[in-house]
N, C-alpha and C positions, 0 to 999 in steps of 0.2 A: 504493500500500500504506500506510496507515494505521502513524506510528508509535508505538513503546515510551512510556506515561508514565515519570515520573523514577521511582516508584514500583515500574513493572514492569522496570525498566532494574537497579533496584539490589536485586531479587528475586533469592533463591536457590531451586533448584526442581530436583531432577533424580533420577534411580531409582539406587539400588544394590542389586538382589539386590531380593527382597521389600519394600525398603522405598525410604519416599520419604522424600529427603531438601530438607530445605525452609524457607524463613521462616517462622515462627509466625504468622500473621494475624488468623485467623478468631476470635472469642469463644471457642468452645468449644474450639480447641484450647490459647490463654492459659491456660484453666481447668488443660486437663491439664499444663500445661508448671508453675504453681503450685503444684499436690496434689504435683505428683513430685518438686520444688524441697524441698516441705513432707519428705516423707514420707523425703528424701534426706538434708536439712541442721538438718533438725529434729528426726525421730523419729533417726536412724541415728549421724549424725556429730555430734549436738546444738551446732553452729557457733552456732543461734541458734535464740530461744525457740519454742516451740510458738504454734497462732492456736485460738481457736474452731471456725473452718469450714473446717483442715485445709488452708489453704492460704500462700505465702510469697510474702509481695509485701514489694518497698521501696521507695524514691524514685529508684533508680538505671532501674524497669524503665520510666520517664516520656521517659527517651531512648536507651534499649538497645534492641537487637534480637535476636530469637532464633530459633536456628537446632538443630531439631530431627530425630529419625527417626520415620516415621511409619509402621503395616504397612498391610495391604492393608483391615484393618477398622478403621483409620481410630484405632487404640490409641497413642501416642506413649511411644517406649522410651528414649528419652535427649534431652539438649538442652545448650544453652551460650549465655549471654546473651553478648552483645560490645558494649562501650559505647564509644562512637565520642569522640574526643579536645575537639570540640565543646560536651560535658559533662565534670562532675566524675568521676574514678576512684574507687572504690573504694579503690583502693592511697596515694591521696591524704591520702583521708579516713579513715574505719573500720579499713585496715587500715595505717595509716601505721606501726604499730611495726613491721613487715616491712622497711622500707627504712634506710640509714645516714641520721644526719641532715643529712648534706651533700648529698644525693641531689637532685637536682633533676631534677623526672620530665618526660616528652619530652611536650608537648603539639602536637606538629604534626599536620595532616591525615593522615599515614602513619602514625599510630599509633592503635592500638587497645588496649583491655583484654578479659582471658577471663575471663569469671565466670560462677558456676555452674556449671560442666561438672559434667554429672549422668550417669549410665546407671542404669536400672531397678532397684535395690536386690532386687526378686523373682526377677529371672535367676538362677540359680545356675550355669549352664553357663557355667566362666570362658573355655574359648574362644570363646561366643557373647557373653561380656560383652566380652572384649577386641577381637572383631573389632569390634563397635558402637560402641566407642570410637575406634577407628580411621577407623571410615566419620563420625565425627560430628567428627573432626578433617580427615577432610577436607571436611566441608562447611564447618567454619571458615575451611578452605585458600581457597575459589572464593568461598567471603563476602568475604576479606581482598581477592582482584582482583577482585571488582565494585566494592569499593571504593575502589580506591586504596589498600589499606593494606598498609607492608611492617614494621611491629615491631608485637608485642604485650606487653604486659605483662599475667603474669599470677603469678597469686598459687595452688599448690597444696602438696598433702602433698608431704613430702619425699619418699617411696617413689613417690610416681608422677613426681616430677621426674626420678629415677632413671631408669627404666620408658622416659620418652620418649628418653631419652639413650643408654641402649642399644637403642632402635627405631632410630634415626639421626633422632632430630628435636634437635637442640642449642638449650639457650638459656643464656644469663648469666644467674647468679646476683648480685642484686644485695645480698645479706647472710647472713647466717651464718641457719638452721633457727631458725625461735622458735616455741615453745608458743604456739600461740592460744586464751584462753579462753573457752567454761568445761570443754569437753576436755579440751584439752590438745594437740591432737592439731598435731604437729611442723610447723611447714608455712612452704615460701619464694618469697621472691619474687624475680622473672627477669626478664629481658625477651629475646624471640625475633624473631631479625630472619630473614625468611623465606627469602631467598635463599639468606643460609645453609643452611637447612634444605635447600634443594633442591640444592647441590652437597655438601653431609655425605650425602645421602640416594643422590641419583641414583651416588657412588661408593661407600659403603656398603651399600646395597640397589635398587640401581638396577628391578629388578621391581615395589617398592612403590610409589618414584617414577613409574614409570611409572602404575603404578594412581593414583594418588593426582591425575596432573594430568588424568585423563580421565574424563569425564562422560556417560553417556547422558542427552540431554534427554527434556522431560516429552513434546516432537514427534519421539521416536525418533531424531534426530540424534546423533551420537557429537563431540564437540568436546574436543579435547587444548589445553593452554595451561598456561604458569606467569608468574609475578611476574616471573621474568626477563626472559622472553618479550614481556612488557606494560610493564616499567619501559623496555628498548632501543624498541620502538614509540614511547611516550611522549617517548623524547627524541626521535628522530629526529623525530617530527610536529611538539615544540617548536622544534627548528635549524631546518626548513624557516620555520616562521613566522617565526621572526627572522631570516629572510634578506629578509623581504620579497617574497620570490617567491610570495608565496600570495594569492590576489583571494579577495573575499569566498565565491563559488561554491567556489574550491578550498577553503577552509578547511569548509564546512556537510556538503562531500562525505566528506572525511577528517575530521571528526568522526564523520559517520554510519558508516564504517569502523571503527573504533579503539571508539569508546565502547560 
C-alpha cells in the first residue's frame, strides 16, 4: 500500500453535515478564503484597510495555513488561518499592544496562533452562524492533532472570548480588553491550552465533546481521538524508545501506527 506524503499526513479533510471541512489548497479556493477575509475584516469590522481587487492578503499567509467550510457547490462559509510557531505571530508583531510587556510568548512546536477566524458576514440565521462557528472550531481542534499542537494563542473580540467561555472552551487571558484601531473594537489576547479545553468540556458538556472529537472521513470512516489521547501515545512511544528496546523495524512500525 502506497504511503501518506508529509503533505497528505498533515491535511485536514473530513464532512460535517453538508459541508466539508478542510485545508484551503487549491487557487480558487485561497481566492474565496481572501474576498471573505476582505469582505469580513475590511468592509464589516474595518480591522484593516480596504484592496483594489477586494481581496486581504499579508505576509503572515507565506507560512499559515487555512482551514475552512466548504458546501456541496463548492461556496466556502467560514475559515481560520493558524500560523505555526516556526514563523512570526501576529501577537508578536502587529498586534503586540494586546500583550503585558513582560510577556514573553511561547515559541515551541506545540504552539500555534488563530487568526482570522471568519464566518460569512451574509448569514443572518445566528443559529446557523453559530453552529458554523462551532464546526470551524473544531476543525481547528483535529488541525491542532495532526499537528502536534497543544496551546494556541489567539487574539479576539472581547464578547466572543466570553461566548467561548460559557461554551466550555477556556483560555487565559493574557491582559486587560484594549481598543484596537481604527474601530475600536475591544479585543484580547489569550492563550488556550487544549486539554484543558477537553476536561472543562467533556464535564461541562460532555455531548459536545463528544461531537467535537469525532470525524466522519472524506473514505466514510468515522475516527474518535483527542490531544489527550495522542499526547499519552506520544509519550509512551517516546519511554519505549528510550528504553532501548526498540530495533530499527520496531521503531518505522510504531511510527506508521501513531503518526
Amino acid at each position: 500500500m502506497q504511503g501518506l506524503t508529509v503533505e497528505e499526513e498533515s491535511r485536514v479533510e473530513f464532512y460535517e453535515g453538508e459541508f466539508l471541512v478542510k485545508t484551503l489548497e487549491e487557487q480558487a479556493e485561497l481566492t474565496q478564503a481572501y474576498r471573505l477575509r476582505h469582505r469580513v475584516f475590511a468592509e464589516v469590522l474595518r480591522w484593516v484597510p480596504s484592496t483594489d481587487d477586494g481581496q486581504e492578503m499579508d505576509m503572515y499567509d507565506l507560512w499559515g495555513s487555512s482551514i475552512g467550510l466548504i458546501d456541496r457547490k463548492g461556496k466556502l462559509h467560514g475559515l481560520a488561518r493558524l500560523l505555526p510557531a516556526s514563523g512570526p505571530f501576529m501577537l508578536e508583531q502587529d498586534l503586540r499592544m494586546l500583550l503585558p510587556t513582560d510577556h514573553a510568548v511561547r515559541k515551541s512546536r506545540d504552539t500555534a496562533e488563530i487568526t482570522r477566524l471568519a464566518i460569512d458576514p451574509d448569514i443572518k440565521d445566528k443559529g446557523l452562524s453559530a453552529r458554523l462557528m462551532l464546526t470551524l472550531i473544531k476543525g481547528i481542534y483535529h488541525w491542532a492533532m495532526t499537528h502536534g499542537v497543544r496551546y494556541f494563542y489567539l487574539e479576539v473580540d472581547h464578547r466572543f472570548f466570553r461566548v467561548l467561555h460559557a461554551i466550555g472552551i477556556p483560555s487565559n487571558p493574557l491582559g486587560p480588553p484594549v481598543p484596537l484601531p481604527p474601530a475600536g473594537a475591544l479585543s484580547i489576547a489569550a492563550i488556550m491550552d487544549i486539554v484543558q479545553c477537553e476536561d472543562v468540556l467533556g464535564r461541562k458538556r460532555p455531548a459536545i465533546m463528544e461531537w467535537m472529537s469525532t470525524i466522519t472521513t472524506t473514505q466514510g470512516d468515522i475516527v474518535n481521538r483527542t490531544t489527550a489521547q495522542w499526547m499519552e501515545a506520544d509519550h509512551s512511544l517516546s519511554a519505549f524508545a528510550a528504553s532501548g528496546d526498540m530495533t530499527s523495524a520496531d521503531e518505522h512500525l510504531a511510527l506508521q501506527s501513531v503518526i
